[in-house]
C-alpha positions as a Markdown table, in Angstrom:
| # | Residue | x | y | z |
|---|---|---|---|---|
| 1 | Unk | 1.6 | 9.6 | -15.3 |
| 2 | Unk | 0.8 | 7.0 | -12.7 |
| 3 | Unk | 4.3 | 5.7 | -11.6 |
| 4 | Unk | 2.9 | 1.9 | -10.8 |
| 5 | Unk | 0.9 | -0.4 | -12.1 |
| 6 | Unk | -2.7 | 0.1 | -11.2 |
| 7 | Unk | -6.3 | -2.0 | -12.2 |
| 8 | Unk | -9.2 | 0.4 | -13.4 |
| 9 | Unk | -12.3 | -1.7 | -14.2 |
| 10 | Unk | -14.6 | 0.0 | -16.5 |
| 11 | Unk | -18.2 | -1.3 | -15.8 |
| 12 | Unk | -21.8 | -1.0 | -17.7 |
| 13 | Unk | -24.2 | -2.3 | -19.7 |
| 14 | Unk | -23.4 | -5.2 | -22.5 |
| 15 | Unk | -26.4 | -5.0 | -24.3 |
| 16 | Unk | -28.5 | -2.3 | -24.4 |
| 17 | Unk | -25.9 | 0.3 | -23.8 |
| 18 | Unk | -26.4 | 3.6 | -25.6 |
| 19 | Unk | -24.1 | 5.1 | -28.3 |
| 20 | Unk | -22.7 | 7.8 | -25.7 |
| 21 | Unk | -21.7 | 5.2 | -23.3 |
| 22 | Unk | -19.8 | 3.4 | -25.5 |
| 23 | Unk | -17.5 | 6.6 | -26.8 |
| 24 | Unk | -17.6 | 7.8 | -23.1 |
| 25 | Unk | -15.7 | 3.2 | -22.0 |
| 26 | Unk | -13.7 | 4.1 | -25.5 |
| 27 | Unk | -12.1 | 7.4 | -24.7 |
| 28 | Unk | -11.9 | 6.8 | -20.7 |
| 29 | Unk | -10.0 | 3.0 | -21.5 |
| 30 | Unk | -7.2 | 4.8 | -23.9 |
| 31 | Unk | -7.0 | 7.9 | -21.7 |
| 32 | Unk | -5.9 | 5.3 | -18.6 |
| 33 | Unk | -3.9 | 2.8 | -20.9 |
| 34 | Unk | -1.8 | 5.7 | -22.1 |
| 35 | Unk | -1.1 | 6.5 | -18.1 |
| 36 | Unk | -0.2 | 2.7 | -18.1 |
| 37 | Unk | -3.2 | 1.3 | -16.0 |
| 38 | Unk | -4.7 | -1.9 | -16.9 |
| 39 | Unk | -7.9 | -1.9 | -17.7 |
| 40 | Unk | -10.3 | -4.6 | -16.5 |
| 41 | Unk | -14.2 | -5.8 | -17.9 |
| 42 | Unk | -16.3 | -8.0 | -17.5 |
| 43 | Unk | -15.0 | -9.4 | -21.3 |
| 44 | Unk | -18.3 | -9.2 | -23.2 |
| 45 | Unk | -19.4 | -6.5 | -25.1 |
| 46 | Unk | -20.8 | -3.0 | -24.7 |
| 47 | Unk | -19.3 | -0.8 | -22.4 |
| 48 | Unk | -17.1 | -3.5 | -22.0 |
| 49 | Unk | -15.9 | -3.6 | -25.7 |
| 50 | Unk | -15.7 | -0.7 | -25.9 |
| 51 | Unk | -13.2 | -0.8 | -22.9 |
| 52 | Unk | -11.4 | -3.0 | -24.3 |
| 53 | Unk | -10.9 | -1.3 | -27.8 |
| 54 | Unk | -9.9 | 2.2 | -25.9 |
| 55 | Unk | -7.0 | 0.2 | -23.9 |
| 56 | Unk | -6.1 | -1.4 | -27.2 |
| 57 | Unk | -6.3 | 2.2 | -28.5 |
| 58 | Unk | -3.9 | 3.4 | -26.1 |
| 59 | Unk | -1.8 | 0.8 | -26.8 |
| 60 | Unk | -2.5 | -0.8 | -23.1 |
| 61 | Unk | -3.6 | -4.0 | -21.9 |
| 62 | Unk | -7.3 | -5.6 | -21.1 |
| 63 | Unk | -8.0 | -8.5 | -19.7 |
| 64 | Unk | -11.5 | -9.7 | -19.4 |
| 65 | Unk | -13.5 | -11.6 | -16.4 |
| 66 | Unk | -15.5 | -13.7 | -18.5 |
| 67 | Unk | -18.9 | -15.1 | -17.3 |
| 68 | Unk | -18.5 | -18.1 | -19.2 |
| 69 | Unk | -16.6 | -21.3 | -18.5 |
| 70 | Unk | -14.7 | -20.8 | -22.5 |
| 71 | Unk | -13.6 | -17.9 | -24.1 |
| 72 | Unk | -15.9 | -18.3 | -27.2 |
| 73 | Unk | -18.0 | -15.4 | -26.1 |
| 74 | Unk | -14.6 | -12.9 | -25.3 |
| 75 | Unk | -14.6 | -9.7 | -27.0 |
| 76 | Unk | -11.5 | -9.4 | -29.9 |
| 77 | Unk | -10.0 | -6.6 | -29.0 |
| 78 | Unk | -9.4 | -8.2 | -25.2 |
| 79 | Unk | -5.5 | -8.7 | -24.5 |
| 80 | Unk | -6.5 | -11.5 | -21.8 |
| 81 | Unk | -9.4 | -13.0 | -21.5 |
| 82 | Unk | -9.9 | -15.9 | -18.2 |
| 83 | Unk | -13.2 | -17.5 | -18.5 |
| 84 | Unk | -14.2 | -17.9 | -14.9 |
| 85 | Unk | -17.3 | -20.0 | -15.4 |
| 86 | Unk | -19.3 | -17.9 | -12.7 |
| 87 | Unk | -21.7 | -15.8 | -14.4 |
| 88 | Unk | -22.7 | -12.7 | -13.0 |
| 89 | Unk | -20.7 | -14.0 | -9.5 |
| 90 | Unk | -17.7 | -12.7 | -11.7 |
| 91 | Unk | -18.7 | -8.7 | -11.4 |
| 92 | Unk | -17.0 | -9.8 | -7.3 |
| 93 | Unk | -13.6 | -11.3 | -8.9 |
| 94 | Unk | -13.4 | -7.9 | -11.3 |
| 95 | Unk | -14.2 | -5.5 | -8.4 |
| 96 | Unk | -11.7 | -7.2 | -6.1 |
| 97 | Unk | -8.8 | -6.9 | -8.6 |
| 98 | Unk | -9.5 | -3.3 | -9.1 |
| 99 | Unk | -7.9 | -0.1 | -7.7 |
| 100 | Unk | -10.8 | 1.9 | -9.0 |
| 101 | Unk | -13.7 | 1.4 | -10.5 |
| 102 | Unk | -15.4 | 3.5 | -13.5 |
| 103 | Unk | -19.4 | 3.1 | -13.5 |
| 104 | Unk | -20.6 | 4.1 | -16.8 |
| 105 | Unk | -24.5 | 4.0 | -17.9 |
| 106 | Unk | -26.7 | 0.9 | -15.9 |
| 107 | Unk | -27.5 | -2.4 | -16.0 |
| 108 | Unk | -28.4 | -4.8 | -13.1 |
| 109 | Unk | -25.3 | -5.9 | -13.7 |
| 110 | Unk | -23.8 | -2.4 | -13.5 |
| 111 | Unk | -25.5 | -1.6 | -10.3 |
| 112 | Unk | -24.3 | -4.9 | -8.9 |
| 113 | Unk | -20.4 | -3.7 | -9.6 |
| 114 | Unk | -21.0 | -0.3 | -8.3 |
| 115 | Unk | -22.8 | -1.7 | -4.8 |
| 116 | Unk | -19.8 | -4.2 | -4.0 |
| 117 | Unk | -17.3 | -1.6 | -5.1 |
| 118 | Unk | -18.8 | 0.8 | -2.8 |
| 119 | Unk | -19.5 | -1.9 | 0.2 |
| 120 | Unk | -15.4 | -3.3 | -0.4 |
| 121 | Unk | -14.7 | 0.3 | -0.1 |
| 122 | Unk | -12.6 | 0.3 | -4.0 |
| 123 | Unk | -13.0 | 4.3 | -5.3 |
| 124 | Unk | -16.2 | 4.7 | -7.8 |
| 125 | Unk | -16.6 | 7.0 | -10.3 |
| 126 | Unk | -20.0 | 7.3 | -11.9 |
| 127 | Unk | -20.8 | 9.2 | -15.6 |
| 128 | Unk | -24.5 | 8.7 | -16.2 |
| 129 | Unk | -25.3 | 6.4 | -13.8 |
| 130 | Unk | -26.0 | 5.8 | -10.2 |
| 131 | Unk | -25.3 | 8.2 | -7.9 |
| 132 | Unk | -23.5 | 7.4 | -4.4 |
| 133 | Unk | -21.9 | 9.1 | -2.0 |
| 134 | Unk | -20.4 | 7.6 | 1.1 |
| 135 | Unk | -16.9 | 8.7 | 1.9 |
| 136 | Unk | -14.9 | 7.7 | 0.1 |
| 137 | Unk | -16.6 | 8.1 | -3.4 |
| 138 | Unk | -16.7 | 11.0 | -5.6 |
| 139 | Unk | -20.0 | 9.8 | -7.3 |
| 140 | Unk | -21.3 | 11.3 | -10.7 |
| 141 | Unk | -19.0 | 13.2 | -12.9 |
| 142 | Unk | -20.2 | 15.4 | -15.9 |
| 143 | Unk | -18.2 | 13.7 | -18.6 |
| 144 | Unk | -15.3 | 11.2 | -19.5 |
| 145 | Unk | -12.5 | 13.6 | -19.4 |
| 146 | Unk | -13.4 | 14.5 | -15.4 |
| 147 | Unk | -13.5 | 10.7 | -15.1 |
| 148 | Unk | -10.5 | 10.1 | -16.1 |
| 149 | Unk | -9.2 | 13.4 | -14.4 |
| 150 | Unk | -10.6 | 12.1 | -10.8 |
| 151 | Unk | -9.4 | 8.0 | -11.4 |
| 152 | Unk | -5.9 | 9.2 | -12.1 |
| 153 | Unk | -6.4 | 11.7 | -9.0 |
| 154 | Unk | -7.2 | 8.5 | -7.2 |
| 155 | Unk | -4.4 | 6.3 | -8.6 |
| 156 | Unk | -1.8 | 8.7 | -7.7 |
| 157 | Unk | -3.0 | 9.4 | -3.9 |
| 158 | Unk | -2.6 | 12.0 | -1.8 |
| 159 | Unk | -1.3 | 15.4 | -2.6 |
């Protein structure tokens, strides 16, 4: 259990993302709501649906950095949506909020979140998707479960 309240943002594709992705945001989002972290998107859908349905799943709370300037495009299952009117500028705002990031699948988009989590130094975990590693981040993991398994490792610091 992580014993205060932490920001995970779960990036990836919106369209395009494959059916494995989208379990992978599902499963990762209810396994960290259930730990109580708050799980942040970029509010569209996808990965980031997906996301958004785990934390609802796990009975958590999402809130979604919309690209848009309204919240006509948010996904339902969002708890809080803020429409930022920024576009893609947006993927900064979500990966500043965040004590950890999850990287799952790839977009331009994706690969935009993972490079400024990695250059503002916020943990990454990757499952299918780029891999890094500078100090600092644990780069690809086999599956969702080790995902999880290394953000709440992170969340929880040292031993």
């Amino acid at each position: 259990m992580v014993t205060q309240q932490r920001y995970v943002a779960i990036s990836g594709p919106g369209d395009g993302a494959q059916p494995q992705d989208l379990a992978d945001a599902g499963f990762i989002a209810r396994e960290l709501a259930r730990a109580g972290v708050i799980i942040l998107c970029g509010g569209l859908g996808g990965v980031m649906g997906a996301a958004a349905q785990g934390a609802a799943q796990g009975g958590g709370i999402s809130v979604g950095l919309l690209p848009a300037a309204d919240r006509t495009q948010a996904h339902q299952a969002l708890t809080v949506s803020l429409p930022t009117g920024m576009g893609e500028l947006r993927n900064g705002l979500l990966i500043r909020a965040a004590d950890a990031v999850v990287v799952i699948g790839g977009s331009w988009g994706t690969l935009s979140e993972l490079a400024l989590a990695v250059r503002t130094g916020v943990p990454v975990v990757t499952l299918r998707s780029w891999a890094v590693d500078p100090a600092g981040v644990p780069g690809n993991v086999p599956d969702a479960q080790a995902a999880v398994a290394q953000v709440v490792a992170h969340l929880r610091g040292p031993a």
